[in-house]
Structures are given as C-alpha cells and as structure tokens.
C-alpha positions as CSV (number, residue, x, y, z in Angstrom):
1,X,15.7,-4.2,-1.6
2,X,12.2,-4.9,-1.0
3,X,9.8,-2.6,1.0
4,X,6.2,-3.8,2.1
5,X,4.3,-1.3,3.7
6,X,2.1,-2.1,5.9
7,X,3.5,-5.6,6.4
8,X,3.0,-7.1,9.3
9,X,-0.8,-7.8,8.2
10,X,-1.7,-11.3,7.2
11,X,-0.8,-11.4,3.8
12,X,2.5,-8.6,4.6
13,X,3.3,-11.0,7.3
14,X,3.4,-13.9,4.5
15,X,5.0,-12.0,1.7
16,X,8.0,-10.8,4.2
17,X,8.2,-14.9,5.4
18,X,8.7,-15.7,1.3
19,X,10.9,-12.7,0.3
20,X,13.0,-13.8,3.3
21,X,13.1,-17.2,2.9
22,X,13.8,-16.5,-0.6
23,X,16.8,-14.4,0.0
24,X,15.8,-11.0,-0.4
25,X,16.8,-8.4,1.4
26,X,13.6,-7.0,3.0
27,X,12.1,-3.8,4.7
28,X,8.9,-3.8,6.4
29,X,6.5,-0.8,7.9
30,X,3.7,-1.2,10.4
31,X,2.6,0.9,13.2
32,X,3.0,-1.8,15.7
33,X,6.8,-2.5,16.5
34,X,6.0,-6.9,16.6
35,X,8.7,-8.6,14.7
36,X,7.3,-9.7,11.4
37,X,9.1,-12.9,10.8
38,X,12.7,-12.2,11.3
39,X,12.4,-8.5,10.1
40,X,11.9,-5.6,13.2
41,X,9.6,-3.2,10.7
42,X,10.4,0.3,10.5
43,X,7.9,2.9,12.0
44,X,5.4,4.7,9.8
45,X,2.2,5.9,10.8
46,X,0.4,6.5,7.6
47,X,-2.3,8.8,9.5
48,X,0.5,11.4,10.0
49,X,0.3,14.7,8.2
50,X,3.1,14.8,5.3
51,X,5.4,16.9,7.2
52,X,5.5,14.8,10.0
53,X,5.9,12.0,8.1
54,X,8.7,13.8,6.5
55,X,10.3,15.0,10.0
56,X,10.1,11.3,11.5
57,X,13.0,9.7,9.3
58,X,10.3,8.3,5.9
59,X,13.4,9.2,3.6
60,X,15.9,6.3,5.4
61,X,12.9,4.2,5.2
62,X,12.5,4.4,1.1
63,X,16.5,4.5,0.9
64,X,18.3,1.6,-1.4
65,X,14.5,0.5,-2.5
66,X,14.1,-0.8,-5.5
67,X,10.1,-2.5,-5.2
68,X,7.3,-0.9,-2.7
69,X,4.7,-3.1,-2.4
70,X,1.8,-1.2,-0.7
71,X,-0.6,-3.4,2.2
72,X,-1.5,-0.7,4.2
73,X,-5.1,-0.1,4.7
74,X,-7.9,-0.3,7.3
75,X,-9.9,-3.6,6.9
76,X,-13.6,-3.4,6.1
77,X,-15.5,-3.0,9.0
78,X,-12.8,-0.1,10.5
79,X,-13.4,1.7,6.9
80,X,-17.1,2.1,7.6
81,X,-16.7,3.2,11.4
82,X,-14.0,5.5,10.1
83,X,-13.7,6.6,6.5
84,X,-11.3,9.5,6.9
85,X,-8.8,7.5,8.4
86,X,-9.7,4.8,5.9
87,X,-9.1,7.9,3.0
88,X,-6.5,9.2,5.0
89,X,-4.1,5.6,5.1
90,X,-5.3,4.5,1.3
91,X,-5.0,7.5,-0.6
92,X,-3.0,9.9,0.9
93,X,-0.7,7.3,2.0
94,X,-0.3,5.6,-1.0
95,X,0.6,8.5,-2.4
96,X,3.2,9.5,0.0
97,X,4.8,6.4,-0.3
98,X,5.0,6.4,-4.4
99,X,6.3,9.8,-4.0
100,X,9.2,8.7,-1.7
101,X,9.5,5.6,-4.2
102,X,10.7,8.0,-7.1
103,X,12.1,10.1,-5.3
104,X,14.8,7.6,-3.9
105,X,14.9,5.7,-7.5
106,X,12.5,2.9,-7.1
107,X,11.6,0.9,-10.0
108,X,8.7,-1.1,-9.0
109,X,5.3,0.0,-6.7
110,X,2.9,-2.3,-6.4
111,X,-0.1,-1.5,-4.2
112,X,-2.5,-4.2,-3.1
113,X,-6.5,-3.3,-3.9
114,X,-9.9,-5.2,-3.6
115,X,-12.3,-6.6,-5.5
116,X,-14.7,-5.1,-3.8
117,X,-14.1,-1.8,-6.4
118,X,-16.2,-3.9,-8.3
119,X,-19.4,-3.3,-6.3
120,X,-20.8,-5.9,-3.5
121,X,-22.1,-8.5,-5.0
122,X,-19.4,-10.3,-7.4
123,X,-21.2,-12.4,-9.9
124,X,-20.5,-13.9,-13.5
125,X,-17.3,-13.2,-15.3
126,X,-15.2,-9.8,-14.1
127,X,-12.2,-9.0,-15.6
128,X,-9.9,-6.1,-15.4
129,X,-12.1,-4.4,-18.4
130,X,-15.5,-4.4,-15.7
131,X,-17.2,-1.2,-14.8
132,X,-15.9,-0.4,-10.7
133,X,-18.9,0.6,-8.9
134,X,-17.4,0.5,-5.3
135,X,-20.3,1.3,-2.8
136,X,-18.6,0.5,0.5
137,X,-15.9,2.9,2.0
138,X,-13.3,0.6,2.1
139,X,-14.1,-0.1,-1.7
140,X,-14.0,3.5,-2.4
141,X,-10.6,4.3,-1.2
142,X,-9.3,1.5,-2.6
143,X,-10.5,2.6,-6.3
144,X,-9.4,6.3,-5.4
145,X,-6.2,5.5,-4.6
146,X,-5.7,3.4,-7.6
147,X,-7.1,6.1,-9.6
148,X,-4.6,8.9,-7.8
149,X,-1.8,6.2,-8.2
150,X,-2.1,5.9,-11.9
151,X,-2.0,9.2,-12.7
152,X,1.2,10.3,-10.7
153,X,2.8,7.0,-11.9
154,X,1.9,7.7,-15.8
155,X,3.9,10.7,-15.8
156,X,6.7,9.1,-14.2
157,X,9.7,6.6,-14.8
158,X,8.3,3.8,-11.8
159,X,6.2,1.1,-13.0
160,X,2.8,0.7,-11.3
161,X,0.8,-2.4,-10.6
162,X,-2.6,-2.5,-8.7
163,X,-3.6,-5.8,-7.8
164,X,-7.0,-6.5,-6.5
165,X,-7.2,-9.0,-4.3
C-alpha cells in the first residue's frame, strides 16, 4: 500500500490519479475530507500536538503501508505569514509520519522538498552536491526537515528519499 500525505494537493491529487490508475492500492491524508480522485483521504491534521495525533486513530492510518510519500506543507506565501505552523506541518510532521512509518514496517518514505533550499535566486548548474542556503521560511523548513529526516532514517531500517522539487 501506498500512503501520500498530504495528498489532495496538486501534485498529491495527481500522484493518487496515477497510483490508482496504475493499480495500486492507495491511502491518502489531507485535512479537508474532498474526495481525491476515487480515494476519500483519511483525516490528519499535521498541526496537532503528537498525543493528539496519537489519540485520533494515526496508527490505522500507517497500518499495511509499505511507501509514505510526504506532500504535506504550507505553500510559500502561507510560510512567511505563518512560520510556526509552516515548522510545525514540515518538520515536526514529517517526523511523526517517518516515525509511524517504522513503526508499522514501512520500507519506503519519501518526502517531497524545494528547490528553493538552494537560496532564491537559482542560477547556473545546481546539483545535489550545492551549498543550501534557504533564506525564505518555507525554504527553511523544507531543509530542516530534510536534515531531521536523514538523521532518524540513517539509524534505521526505512529507506529515505528527499526529492526537491
């Protein structure tokens, strides 16, 4: 089973459309309770304290998973207005989520990042191997979470992928 989180964004809205059409069996999260496709998404609010999270059924939602594939963010401009939250849904729930990954046996967790870790302005040749300088917010919790993500996943058994988009 695949679980997107945070999928009912437009790229979460697309990935669940191919997964489906592609025959997967597929789990989607989003705050809002709009069909995604053909899948009714599963409730997680991401700006929940832990124990809440805990206490409002996250376990069923990581049961049986075997690749987490991590959308959820605030968008740019939401970020800057409101970089707690912004911290809050990147970071801390990025971290949540890996945590429930291994602990229900996933193998796969890949979250989605930004260029933007890279600074503002993107010019010439940047590869993987270029310096982050993320000046914006939403660029900043995007490189923290990556940061917090590789380290948990590096001690663990779950293969990690950040891709930045």
């Amino acid at each position: 089973m695949i679980l997107l989180v945070g999928g009912s964004g437009y790229l979460g809205s697309r990935l669940t459309k191919y997964f489906v059409d592609s025959g997967e069996d597929v789990r989607v999260t989003s705050t809002s309770s709009d069909q995604v496709y053909s899948v009714t998404p599963e409730h997680l609010d991401l700006s929940l304290p832990k124990d809440e999270l805990l206490s409002h059924g996250s376990e069923e939602i990581f049961a049986g998973v075997r690749t987490v594939i991590f959308l959820a963010s605030l968008n740019a401009s939401q970020s800057e207005y409101n970089p707690e939250l912004a911290r809050k849904i990147k970071v801390e729930g990025s971290l949540f989520c890996l945590q429930e990954s291994m602990k229900n046996g996933a193998e796969h967790f890949i979250n989605l990042s930004t260029c933007h870790v890279y600074g503002d302005k993107l010019t010439g040749l940047v590869t993987e191997e270029t310096e982050i300088k993320p000046k914006s917010h939403y660029a900043k919790s995007h490189a923290e979470a990556e940061k917090a993500l590789k380290i948990i996943a590096d001690k663990s058994n779950i293969s990690l992928n950040s891709i930045r988009l």
